[in-house]
Biopython code that builds the backbone (N, CA, C, O; Angstrom):
import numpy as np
from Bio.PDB.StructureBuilder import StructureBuilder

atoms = [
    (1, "UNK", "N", (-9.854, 11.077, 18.695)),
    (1, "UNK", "CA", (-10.281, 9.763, 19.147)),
    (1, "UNK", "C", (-10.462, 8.879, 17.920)),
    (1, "UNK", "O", (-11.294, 9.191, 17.067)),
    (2, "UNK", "N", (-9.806, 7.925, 17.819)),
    (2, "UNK", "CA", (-9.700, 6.665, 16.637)),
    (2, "UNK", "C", (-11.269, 6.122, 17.024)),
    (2, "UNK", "O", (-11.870, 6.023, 18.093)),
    (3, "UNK", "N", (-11.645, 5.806, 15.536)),
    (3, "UNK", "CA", (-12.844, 4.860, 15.507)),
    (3, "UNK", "C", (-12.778, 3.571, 16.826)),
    (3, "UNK", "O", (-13.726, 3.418, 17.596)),
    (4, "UNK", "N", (-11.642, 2.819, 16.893)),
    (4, "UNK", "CA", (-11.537, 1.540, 17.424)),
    (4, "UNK", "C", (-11.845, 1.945, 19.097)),
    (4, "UNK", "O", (-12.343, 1.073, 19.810)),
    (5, "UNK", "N", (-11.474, 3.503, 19.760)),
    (5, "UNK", "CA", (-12.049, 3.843, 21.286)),
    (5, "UNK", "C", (-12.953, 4.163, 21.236)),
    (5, "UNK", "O", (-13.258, 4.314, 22.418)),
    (6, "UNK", "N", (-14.047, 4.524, 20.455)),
    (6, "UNK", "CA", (-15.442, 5.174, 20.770)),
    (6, "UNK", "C", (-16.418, 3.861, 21.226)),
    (6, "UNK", "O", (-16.463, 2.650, 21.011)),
    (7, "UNK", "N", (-17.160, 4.868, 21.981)),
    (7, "UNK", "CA", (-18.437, 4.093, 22.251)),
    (7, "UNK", "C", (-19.447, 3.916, 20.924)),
    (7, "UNK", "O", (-19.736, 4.688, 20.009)),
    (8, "UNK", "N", (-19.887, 2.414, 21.270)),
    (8, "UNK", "CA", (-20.500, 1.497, 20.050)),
    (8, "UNK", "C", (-21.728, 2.681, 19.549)),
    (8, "UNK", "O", (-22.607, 3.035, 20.335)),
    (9, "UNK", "N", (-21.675, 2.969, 18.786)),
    (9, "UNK", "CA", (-23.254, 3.825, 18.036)),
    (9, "UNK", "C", (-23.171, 3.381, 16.816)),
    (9, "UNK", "O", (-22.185, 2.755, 16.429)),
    (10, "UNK", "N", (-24.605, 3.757, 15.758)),
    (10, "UNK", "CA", (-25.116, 3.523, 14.888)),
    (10, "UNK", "C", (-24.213, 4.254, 13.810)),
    (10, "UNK", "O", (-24.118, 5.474, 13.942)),
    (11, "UNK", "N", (-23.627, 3.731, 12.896)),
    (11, "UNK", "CA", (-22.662, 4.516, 11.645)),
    (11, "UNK", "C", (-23.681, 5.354, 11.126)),
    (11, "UNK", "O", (-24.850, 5.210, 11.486)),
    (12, "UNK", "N", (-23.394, 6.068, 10.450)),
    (12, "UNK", "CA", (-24.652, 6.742, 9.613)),
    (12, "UNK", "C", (-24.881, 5.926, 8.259)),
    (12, "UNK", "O", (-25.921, 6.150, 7.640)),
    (13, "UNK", "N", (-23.973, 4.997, 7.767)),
    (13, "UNK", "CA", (-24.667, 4.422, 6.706)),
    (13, "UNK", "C", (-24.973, 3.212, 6.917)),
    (13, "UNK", "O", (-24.636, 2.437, 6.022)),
    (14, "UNK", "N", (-25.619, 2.683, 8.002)),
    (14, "UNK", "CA", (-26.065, 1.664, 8.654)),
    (14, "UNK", "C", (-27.556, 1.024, 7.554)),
    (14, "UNK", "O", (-27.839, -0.106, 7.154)),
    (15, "UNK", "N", (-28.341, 2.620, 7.339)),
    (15, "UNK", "CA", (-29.276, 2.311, 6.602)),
    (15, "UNK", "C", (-29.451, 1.930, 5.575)),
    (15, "UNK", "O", (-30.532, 1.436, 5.256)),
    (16, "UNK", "N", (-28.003, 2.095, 4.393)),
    (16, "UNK", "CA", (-27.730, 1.772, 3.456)),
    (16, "UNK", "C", (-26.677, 0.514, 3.387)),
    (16, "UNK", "O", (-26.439, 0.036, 2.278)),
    (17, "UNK", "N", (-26.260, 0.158, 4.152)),
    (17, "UNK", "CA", (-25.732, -1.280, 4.155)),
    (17, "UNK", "C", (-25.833, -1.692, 3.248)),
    (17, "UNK", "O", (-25.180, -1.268, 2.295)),
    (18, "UNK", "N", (-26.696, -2.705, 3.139)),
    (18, "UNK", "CA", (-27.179, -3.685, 2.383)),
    (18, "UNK", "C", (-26.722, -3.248, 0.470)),
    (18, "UNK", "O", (-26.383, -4.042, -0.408)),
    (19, "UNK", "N", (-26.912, -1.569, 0.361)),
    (19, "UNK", "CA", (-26.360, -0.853, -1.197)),
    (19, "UNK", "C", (-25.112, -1.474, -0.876)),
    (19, "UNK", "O", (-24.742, -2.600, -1.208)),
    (20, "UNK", "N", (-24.380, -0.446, -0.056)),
    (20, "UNK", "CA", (-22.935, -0.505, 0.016)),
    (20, "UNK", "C", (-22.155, -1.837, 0.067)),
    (20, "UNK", "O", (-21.002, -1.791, -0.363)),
    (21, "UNK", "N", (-22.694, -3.213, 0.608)),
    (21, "UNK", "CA", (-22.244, -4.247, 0.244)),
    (21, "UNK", "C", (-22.474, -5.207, -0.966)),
    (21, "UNK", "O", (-22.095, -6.370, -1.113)),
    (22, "UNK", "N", (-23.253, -4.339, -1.850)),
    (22, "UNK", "CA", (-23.696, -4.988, -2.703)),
    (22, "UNK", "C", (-22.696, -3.823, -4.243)),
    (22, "UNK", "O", (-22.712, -4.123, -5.436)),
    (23, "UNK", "N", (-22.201, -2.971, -3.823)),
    (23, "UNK", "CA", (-21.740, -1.959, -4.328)),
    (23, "UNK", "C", (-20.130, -2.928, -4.281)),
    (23, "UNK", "O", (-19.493, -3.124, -5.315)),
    (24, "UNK", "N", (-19.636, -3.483, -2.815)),
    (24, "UNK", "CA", (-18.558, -3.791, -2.902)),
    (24, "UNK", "C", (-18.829, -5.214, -3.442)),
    (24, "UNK", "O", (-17.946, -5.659, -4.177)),
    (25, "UNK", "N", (-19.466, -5.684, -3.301)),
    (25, "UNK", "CA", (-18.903, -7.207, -3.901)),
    (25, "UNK", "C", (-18.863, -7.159, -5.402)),
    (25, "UNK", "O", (-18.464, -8.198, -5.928)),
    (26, "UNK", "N", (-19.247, -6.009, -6.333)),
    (26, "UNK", "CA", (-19.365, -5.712, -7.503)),
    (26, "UNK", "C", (-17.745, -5.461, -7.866)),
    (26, "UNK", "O", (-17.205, -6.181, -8.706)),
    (27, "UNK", "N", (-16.994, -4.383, -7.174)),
    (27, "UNK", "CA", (-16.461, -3.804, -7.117)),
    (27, "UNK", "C", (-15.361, -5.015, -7.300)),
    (27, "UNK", "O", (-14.648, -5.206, -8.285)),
    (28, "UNK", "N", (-15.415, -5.734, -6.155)),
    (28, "UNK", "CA", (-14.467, -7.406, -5.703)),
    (28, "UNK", "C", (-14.509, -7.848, -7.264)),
    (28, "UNK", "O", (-13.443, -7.974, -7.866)),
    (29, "UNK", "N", (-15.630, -8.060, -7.853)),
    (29, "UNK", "CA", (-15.670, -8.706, -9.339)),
    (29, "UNK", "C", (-15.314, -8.255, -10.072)),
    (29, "UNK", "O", (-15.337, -8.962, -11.079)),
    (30, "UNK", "N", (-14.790, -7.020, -10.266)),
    (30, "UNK", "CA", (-14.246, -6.126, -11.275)),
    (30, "UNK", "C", (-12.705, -6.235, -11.080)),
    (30, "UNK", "O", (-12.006, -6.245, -12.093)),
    (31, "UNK", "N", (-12.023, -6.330, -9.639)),
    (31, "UNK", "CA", (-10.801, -6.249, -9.265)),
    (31, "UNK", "C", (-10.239, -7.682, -10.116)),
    (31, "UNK", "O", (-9.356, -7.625, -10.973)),
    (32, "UNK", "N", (-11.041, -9.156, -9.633)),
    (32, "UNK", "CA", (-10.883, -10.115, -10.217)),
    (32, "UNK", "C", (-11.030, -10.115, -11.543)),
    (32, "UNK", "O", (-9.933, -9.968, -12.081)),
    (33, "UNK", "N", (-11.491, -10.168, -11.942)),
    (33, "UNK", "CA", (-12.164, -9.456, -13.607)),
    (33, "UNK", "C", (-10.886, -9.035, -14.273)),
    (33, "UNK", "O", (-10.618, -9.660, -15.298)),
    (34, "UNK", "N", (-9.767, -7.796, -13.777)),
    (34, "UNK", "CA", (-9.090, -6.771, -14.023)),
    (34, "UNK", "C", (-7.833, -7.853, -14.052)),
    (34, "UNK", "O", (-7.091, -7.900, -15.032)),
    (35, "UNK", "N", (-7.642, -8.758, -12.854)),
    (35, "UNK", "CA", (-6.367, -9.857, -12.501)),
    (35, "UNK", "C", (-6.905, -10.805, -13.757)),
    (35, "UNK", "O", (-6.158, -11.102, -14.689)),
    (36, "UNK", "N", (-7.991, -11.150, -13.691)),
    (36, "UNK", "CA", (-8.400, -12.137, -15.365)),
    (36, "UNK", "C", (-7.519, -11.628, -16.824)),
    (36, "UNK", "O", (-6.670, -12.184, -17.520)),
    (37, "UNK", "N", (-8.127, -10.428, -16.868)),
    (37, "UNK", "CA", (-7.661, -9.567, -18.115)),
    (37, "UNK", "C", (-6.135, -9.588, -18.166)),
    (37, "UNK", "O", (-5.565, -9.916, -19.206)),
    (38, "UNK", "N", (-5.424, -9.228, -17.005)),
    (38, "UNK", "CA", (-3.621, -9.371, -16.596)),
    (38, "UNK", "C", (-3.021, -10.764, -17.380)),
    (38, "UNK", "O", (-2.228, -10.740, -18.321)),
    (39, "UNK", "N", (-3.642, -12.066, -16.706)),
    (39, "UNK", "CA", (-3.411, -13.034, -16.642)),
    (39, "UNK", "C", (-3.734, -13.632, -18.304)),
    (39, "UNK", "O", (-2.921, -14.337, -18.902)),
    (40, "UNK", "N", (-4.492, -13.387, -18.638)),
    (40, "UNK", "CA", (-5.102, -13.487, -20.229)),
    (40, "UNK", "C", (-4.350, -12.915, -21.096)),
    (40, "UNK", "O", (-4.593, -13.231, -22.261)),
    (41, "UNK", "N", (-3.054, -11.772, -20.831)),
    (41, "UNK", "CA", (-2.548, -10.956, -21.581)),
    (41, "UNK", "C", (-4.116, -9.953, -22.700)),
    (41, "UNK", "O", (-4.401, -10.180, -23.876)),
    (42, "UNK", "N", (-4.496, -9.375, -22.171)),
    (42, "UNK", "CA", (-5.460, -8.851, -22.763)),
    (42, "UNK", "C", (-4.631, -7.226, -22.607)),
    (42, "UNK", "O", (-3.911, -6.649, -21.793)),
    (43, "UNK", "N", (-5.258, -6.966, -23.933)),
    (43, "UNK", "CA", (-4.863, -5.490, -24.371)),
    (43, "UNK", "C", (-4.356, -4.312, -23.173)),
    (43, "UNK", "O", (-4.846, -4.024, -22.081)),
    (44, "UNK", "N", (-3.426, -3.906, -23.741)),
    (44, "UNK", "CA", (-3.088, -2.626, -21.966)),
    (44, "UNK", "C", (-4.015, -1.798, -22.012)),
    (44, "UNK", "O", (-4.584, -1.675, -20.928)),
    (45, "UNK", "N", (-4.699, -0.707, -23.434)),
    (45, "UNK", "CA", (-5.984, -0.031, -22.995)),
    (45, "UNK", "C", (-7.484, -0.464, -22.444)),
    (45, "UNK", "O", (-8.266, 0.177, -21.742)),
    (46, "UNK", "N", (-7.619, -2.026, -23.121)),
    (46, "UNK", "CA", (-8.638, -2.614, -22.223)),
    (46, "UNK", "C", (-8.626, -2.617, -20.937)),
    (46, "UNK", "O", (-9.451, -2.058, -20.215)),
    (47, "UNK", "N", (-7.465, -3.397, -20.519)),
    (47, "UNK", "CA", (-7.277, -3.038, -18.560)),
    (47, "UNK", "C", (-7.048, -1.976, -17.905)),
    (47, "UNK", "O", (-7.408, -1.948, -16.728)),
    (48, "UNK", "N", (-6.365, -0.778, -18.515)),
    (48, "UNK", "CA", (-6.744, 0.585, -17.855)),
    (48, "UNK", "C", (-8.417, 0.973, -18.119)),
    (48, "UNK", "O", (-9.040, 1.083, -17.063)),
    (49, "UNK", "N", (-9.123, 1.167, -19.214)),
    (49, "UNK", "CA", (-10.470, 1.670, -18.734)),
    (49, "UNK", "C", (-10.771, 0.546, -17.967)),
    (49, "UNK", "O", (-10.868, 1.160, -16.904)),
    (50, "UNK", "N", (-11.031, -0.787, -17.610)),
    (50, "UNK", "CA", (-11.281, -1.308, -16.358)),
    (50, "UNK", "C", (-10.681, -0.857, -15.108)),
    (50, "UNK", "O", (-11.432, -0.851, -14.132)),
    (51, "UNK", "N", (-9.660, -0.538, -14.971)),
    (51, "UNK", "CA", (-8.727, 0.015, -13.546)),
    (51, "UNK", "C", (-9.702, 1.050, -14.010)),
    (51, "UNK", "O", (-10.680, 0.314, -13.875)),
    (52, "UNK", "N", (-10.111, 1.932, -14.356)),
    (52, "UNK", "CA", (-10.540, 3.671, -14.520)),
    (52, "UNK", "C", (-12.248, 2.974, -13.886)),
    (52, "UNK", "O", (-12.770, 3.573, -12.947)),
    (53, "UNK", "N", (-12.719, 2.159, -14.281)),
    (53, "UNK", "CA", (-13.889, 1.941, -14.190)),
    (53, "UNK", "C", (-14.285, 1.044, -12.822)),
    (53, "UNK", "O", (-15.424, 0.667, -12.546)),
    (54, "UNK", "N", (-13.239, 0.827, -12.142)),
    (54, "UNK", "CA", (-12.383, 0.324, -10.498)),
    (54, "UNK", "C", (-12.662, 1.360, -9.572)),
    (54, "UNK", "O", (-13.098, 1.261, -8.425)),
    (55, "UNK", "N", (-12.422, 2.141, -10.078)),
    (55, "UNK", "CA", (-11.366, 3.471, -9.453)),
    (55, "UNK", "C", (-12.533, 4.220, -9.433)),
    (55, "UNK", "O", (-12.766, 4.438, -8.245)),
    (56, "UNK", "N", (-13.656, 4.885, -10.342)),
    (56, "UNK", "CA", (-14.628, 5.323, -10.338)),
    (56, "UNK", "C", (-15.706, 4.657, -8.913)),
    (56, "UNK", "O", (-16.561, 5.414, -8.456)),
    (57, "UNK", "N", (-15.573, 3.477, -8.427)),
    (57, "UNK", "CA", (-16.959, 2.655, -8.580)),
    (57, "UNK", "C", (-16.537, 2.906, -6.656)),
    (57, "UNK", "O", (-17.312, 3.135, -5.727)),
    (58, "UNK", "N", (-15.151, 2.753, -6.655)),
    (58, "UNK", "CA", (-13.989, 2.928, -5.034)),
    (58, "UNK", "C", (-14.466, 4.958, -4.869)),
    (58, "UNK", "O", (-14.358, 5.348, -3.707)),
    (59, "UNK", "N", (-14.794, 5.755, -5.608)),
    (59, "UNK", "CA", (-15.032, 6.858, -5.224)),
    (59, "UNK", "C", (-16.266, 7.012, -5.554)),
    (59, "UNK", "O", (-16.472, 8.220, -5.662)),
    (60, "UNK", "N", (-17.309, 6.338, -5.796)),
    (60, "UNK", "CA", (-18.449, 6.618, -5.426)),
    (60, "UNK", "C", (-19.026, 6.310, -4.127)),
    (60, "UNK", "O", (-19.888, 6.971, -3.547)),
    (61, "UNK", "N", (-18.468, 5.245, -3.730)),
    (61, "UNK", "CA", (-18.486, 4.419, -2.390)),
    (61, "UNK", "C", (-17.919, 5.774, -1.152)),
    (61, "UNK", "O", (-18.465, 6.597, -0.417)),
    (62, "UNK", "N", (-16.579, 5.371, -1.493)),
    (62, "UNK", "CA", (-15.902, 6.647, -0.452)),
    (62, "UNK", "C", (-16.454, 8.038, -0.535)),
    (62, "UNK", "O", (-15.888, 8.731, 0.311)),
    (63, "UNK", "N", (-17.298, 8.689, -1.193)),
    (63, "UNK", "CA", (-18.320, 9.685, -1.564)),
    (63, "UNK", "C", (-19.344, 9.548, -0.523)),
    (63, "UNK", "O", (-19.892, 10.253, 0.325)),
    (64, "UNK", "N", (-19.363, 8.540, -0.878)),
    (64, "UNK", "CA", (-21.632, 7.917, 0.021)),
    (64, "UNK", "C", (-20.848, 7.760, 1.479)),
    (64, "UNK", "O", (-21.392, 8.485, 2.311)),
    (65, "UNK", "N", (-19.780, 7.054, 1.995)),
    (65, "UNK", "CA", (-19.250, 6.414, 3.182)),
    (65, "UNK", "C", (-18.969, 7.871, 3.677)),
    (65, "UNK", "O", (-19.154, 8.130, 4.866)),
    (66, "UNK", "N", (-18.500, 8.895, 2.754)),
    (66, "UNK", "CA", (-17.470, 10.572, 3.522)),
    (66, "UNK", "C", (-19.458, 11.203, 3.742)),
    (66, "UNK", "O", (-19.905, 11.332, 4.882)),
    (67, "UNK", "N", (-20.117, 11.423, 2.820)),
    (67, "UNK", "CA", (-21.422, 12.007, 2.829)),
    (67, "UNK", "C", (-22.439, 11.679, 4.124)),
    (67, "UNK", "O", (-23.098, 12.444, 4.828)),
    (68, "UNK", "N", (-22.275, 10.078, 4.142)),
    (68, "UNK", "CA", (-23.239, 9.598, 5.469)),
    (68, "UNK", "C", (-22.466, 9.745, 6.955)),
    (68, "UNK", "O", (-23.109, 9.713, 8.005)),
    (69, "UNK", "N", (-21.139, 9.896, 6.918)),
    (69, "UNK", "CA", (-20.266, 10.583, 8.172)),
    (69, "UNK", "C", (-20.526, 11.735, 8.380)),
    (69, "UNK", "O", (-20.996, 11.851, 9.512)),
    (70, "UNK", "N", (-20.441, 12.912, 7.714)),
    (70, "UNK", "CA", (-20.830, 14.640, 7.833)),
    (70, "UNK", "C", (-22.195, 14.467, 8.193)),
    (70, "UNK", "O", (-22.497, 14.996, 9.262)),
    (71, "UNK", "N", (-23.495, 13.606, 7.322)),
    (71, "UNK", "CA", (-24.747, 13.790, 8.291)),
    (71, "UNK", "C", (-24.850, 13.241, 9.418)),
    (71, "UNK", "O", (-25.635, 13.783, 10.196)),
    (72, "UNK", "N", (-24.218, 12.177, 9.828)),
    (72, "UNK", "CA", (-24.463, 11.647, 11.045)),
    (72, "UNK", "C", (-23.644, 12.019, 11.719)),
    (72, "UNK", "O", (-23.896, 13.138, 12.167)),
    (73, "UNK", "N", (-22.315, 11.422, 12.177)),
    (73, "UNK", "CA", (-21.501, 11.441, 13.664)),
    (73, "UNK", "C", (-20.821, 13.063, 13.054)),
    (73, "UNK", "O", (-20.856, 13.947, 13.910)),
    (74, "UNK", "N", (-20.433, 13.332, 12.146)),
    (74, "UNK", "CA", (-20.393, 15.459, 12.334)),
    (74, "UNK", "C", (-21.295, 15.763, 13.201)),
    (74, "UNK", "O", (-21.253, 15.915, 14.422)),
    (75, "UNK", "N", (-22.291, 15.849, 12.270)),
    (75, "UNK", "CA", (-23.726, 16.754, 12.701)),
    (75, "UNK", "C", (-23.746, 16.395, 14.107)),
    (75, "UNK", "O", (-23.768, 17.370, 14.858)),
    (76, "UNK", "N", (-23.744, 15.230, 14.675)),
    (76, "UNK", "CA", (-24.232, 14.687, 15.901)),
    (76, "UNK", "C", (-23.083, 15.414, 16.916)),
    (76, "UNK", "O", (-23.421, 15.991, 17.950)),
    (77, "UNK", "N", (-22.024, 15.329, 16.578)),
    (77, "UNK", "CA", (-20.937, 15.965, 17.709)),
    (77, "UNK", "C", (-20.578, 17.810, 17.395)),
    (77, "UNK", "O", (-19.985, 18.489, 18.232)),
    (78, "UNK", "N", (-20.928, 18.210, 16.442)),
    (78, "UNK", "CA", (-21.342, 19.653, 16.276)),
    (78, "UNK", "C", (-22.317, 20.000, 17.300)),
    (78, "UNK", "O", (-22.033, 20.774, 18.213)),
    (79, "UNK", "N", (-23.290, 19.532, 17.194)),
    (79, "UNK", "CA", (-24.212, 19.750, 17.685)),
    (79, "UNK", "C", (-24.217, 19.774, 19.286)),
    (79, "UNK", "O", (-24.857, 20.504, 20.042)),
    (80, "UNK", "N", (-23.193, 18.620, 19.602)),
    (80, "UNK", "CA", (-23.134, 18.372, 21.280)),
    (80, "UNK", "C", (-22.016, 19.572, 21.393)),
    (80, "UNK", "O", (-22.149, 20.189, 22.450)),
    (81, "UNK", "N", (-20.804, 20.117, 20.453)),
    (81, "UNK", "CA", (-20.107, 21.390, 20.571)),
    (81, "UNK", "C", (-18.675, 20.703, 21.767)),
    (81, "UNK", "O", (-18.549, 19.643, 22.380)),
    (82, "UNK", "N", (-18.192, 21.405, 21.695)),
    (82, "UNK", "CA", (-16.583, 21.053, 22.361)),
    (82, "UNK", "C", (-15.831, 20.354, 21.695)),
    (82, "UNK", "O", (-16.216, 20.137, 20.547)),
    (83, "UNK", "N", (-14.551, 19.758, 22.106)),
    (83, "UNK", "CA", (-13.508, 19.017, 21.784)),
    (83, "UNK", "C", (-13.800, 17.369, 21.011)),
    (83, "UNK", "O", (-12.889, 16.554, 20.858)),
    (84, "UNK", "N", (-14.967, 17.169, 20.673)),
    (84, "UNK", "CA", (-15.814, 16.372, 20.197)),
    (84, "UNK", "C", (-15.856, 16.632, 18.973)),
    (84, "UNK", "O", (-15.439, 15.931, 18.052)),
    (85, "UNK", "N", (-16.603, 18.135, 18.898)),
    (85, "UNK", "CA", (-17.166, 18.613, 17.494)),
    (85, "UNK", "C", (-16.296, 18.493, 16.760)),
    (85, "UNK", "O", (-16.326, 17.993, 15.636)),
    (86, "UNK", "N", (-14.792, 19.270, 17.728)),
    (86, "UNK", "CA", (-13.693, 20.027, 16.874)),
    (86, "UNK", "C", (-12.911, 18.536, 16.363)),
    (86, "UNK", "O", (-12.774, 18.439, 15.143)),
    (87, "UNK", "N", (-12.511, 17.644, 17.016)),
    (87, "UNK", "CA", (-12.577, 16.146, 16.613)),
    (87, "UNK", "C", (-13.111, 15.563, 15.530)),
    (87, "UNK", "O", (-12.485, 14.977, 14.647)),
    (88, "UNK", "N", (-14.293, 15.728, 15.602)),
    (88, "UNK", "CA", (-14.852, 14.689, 14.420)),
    (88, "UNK", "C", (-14.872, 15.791, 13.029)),
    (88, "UNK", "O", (-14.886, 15.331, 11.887)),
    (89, "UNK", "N", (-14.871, 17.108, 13.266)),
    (89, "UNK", "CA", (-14.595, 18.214, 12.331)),
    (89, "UNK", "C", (-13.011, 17.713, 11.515)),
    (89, "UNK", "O", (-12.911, 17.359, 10.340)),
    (90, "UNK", "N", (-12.017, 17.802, 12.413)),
    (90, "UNK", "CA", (-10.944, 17.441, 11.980)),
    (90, "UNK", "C", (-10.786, 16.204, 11.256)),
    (90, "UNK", "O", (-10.213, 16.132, 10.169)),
    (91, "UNK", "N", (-11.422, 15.002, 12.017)),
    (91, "UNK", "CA", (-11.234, 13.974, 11.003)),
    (91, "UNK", "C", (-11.841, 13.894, 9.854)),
    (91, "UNK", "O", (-11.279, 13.363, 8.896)),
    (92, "UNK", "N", (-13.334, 14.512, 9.750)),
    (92, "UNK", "CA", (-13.749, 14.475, 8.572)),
    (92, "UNK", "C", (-12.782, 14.767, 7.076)),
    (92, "UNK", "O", (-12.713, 14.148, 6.014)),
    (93, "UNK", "N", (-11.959, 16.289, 7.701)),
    (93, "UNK", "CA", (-11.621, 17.258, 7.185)),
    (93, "UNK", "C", (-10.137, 16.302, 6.363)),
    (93, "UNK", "O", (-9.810, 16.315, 5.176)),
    (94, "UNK", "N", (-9.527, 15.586, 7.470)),
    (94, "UNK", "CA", (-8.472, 14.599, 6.968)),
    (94, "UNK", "C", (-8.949, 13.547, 5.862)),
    (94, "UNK", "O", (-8.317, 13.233, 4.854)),
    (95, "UNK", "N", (-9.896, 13.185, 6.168)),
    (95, "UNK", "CA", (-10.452, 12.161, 5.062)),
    (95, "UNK", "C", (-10.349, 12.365, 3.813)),
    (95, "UNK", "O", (-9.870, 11.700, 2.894)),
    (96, "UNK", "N", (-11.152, 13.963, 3.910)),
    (96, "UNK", "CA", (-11.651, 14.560, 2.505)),
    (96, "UNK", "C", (-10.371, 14.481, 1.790)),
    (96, "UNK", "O", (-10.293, 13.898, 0.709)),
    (97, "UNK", "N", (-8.993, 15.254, 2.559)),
    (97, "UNK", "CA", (-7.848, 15.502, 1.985)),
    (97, "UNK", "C", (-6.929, 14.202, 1.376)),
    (97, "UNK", "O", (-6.098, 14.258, 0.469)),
    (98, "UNK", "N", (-7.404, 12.857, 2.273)),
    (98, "UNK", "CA", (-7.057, 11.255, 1.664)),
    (98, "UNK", "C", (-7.399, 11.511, 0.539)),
    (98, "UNK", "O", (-6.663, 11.850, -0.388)),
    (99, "UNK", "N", (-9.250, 11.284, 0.518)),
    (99, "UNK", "CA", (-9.616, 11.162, -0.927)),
    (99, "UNK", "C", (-8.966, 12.064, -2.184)),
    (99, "UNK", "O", (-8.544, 11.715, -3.287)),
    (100, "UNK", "N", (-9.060, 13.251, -1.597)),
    (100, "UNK", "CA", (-8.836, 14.290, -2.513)),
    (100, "UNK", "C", (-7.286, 14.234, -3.142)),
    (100, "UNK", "O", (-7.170, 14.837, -4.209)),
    (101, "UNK", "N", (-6.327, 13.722, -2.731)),
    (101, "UNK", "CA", (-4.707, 12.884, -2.751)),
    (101, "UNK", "C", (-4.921, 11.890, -4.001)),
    (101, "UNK", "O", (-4.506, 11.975, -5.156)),
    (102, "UNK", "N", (-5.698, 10.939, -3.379)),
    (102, "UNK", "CA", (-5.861, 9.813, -4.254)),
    (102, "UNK", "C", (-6.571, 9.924, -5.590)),
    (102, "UNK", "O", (-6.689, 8.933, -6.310)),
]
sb = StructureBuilder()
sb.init_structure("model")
sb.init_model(0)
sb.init_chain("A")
sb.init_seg("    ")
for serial, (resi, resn, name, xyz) in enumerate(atoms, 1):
    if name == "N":
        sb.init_residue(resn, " ", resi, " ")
    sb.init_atom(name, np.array(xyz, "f"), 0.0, 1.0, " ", f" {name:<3s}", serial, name[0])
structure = sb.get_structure()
């Protein structure tokens, strides 16, 4: 079941919001930041440790976003057991293997 058919519930990082958007708009300033440095002709090792320091900041996020999914909607459909569990088991399990790719 795709995110976009489920019934409306609470994300698990609902509580942390407010980090996580404050995590991305940082993140937004660094991307711009990185197109500055491009555009400036600034050094090629300067703009890779910025891309490296991009790229770090995008897997701490996707870390906290994969971490607050396994405690909440896992745990929550484990717990209810059936074609649910085995569901949200699987997608977790796909995610990890995105990140773990990238």
């Amino acid at each position: 079941m795709s995110a976009t058919n489920e019934a409306p519930h609470e994300h698990g990082y609902i509580s942390d919001k407010a980090n996580y958007l404050k995590r991305m708009g940082r993140i937004e300033g660094q991307a711009r930041g990185i197109s500055r440095m491009i555009d400036d002709e600034k050094y090629c090792i300067d703009i890779l440790t910025q891309i490296s320091a991009l790229t770090r900041a995008l897997q701490v996020v996707a870390v906290g976003l994969l971490d607050d999914h396994l405690k909440t909607c896992v745990l929550d459909a484990a717990k209810l057991g059936g074609d649910d569990a085995e569901a949200k088991i699987q997608e977790a399990t796909d995610a990890i293997t995105r990140l773990v790719r990238s």
